[in-house]
Every structure is written in C-alpha cells, then in structure tokens.
C-alpha positions in Angstrom: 145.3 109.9 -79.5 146.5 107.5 -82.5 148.2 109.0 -85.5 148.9 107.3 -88.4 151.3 108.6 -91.1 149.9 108.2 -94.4 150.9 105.2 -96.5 152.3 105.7 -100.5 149.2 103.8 -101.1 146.9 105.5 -98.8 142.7 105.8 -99.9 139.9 107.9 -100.2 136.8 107.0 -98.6 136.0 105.2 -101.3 138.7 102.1 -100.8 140.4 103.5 -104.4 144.2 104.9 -103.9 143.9 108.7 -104.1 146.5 108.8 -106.9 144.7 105.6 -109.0 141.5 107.9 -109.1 143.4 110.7 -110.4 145.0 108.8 -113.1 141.5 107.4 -114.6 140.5 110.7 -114.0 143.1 111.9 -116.4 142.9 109.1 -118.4 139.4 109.5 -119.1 139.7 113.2 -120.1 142.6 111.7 -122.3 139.8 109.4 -124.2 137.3 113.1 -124.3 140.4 114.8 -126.2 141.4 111.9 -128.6 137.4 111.5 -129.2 136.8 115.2 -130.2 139.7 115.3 -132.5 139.0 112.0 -133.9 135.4 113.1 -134.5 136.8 116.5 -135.8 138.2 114.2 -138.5 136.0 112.3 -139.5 133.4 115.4 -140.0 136.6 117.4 -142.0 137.2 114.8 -143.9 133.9 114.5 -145.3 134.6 118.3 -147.2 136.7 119.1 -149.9 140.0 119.5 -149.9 141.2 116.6 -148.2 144.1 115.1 -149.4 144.5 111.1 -148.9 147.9 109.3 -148.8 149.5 106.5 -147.3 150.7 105.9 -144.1 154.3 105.5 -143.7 155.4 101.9 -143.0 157.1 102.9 -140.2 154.1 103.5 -138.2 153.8 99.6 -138.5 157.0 99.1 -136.8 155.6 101.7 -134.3 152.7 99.7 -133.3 154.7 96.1 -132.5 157.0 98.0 -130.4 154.3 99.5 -128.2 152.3 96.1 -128.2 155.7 94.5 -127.0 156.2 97.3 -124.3 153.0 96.0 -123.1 154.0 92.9 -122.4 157.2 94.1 -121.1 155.5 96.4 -118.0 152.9 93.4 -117.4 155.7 91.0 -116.9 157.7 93.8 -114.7 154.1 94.3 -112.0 154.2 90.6 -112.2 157.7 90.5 -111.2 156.7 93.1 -108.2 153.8 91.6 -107.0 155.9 88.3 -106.6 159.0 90.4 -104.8 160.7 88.8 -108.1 162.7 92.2 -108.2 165.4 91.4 -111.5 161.7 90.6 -113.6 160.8 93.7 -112.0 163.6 95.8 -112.8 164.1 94.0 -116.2 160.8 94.3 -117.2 160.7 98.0 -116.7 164.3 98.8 -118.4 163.0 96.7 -121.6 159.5 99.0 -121.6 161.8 101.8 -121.5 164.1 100.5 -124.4 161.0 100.0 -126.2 158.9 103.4 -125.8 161.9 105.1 -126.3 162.1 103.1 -129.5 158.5 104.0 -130.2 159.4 107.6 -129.9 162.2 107.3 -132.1 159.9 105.8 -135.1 157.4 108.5 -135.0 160.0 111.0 -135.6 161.1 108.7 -138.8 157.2 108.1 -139.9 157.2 112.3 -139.6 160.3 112.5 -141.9 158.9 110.0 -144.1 155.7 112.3 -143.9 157.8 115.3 -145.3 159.6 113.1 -147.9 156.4 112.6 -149.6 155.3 116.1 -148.9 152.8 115.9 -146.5 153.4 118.6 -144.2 151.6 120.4 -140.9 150.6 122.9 -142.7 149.1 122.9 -145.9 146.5 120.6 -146.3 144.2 119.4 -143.0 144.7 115.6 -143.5 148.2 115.8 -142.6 147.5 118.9 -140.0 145.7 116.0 -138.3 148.0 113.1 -138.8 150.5 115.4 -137.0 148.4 116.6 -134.2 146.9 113.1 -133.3 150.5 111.1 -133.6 151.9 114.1 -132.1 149.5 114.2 -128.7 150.0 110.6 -128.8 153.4 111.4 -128.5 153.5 113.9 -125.8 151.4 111.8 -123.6 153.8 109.1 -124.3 157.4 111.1 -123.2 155.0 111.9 -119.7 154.7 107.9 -119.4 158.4 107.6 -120.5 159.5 110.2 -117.5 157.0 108.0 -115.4 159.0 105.2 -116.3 161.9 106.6 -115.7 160.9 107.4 -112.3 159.7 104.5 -111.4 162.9 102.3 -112.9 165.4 104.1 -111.1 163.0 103.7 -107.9 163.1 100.0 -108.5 166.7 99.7 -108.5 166.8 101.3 -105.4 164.8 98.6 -103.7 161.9 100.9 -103.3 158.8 98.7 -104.3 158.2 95.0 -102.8 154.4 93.2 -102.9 153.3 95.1 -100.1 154.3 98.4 -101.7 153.8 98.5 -105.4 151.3 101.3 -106.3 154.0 103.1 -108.4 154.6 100.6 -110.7 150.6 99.5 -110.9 149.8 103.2 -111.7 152.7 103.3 -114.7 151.4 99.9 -115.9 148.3 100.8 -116.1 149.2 104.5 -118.1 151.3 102.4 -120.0 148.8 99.7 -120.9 146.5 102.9 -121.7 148.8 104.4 -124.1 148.9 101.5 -126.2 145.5 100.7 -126.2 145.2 104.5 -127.8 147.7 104.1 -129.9 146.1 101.3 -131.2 142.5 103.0 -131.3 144.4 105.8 -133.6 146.7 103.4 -135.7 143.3 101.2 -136.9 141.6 104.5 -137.0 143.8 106.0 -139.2 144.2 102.9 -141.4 140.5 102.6 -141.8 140.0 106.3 -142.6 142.5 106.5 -145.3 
C-alpha cells in the first residue's frame, strides 16, 4: 500500500486547496457582515437624529496607501511564481510597511474624529463611522499577522513556484481588504 503525506497545498475533492475554500468562505461572510452594517446605515440614517460631518482628510491618505499595498503583494506573488525571491521578499516587506502605515492613519482620522467632536458614543453616525473603520481595522491587523507570517517564511526560503499557496492566500486576503476598504471609503463619501 502507497501513502502519500499531504502536500501544503493539498485539495478537496473538488481540485480547490482546502485552505483557499476556507478563506472565500470567510471572506464571503466578511462581505454578509460589512453588507448588514452598511444597510443598517443607510436605513438609520434615514431617521432623525443623525448628525453629518466630514470625513477626515486623512482617510484619503488611508486609501492610497492600501491601493499601493496592492500593488506591492501583486508584484511580491509575481516575484514567487517566477522563483524571483528578493521581488518576493521585497514586495511583501513594502505591503507590510504600508498596511502598517494604513493602520497608523486610522488611528490619526479617529483623533481627528475626536477633535471635531465626533465621538463613539453619542450620536449613531459617528457610532458607525467607528464600528465600520474599526472592523475594517481588525480584519486588517489579522492580514498584517498573515503578512507577517508569511514574510518571515519567505526569508527563510520557504516558498518557490512549486510551493506558493501561502503567499497566494495573503494576496488574495490582502487584495480583498482593499477592495472593502474601498467599497466603505466611496460608501461613506457618497452617504455623507
């Protein structure tokens, strides 16, 4: 009788890495949660009671450097899937510069939130502003651990193009993230 040891990358019956399923999976209750609470807004909003201001500017600077952290985890899986392992590596360390950089402007946007007295409490439109920039947030330290993982894992000579399905899976979290934060940057722009 044959055994085979099972692979970092091994699959369901279904051809689809075990772990890839999983993180659509999560993703997609990810989407179910944002949804609600953005609906939740929109139909809150719509009573009295709600308070509008302007976003802080910051949350501008926010967005470019999670649009460039994109760009900087699709050029590391490039590097991987070429064996190109200092784009690799390079590309990862950069993402992490930048959604480390994205964390730290959220927590300036939520000081610049208090200095105009908007607060969690008190009035719902900035309860919500908090909670949906703040889940944002949360979800995007669990990508920055991720990232962490997966960068000190690449400078261990870990991955090659045969053996990548760690870096594909933070890309595409990553590449998720952004495309959120996106969905609740324009949402919140356009509901103001």
């Amino acid at each position: 009788m044959v055994t085979t040891s099972p692979t970092s990358q091994q699959e369901t019956y279904t051809k689809i890495p075990t772990l890839k399923l999983l993180l659509w999976l999560a993703m997609v209750s990810m989407v179910m949660m944002f949804a609600g609470l953005t609906s939740g807004y929109i139909v809150r909003q719509a009573e009295s009671n709600w308070q509008v201001f302007e976003l802080p500017s910051i949350f501008y600077v926010s967005t470019a450097l999670l649009l460039l952290s994109s760009i900087s985890i699709q050029f590391a899986f490039m590097g991987v899937k070429k064996n190109n392992f200092p784009q690799l590596r390079i590309g990862l360390l950069v993402t992490l510069g930048l959604g480390l950089g994205f964390a730290f402007t959220q927590f300036m946007s939520w000081s610049a939130l208090v200095q105009n007295g908007i607060f969690f409490t008190g009035n719902p439109s900035g309860s919500f502003l908090y909670v949906l920039t703040g889940l944002h947030l949360a979800h995007l330290v669990g990508g920055i651990i991720f990232l962490m993982y997966v960068s000190t894992r690449s400078i261990q000579g870990k991955y090659t193009s045969g053996n990548y399905l760690p870096v594909e899976l933070c890309t595409i979290f990553w590449h998720f993230l952004d495309g959120l934060w996106l969905y609740l940057f324009i949402f919140l722009l356009m509901t103001r």
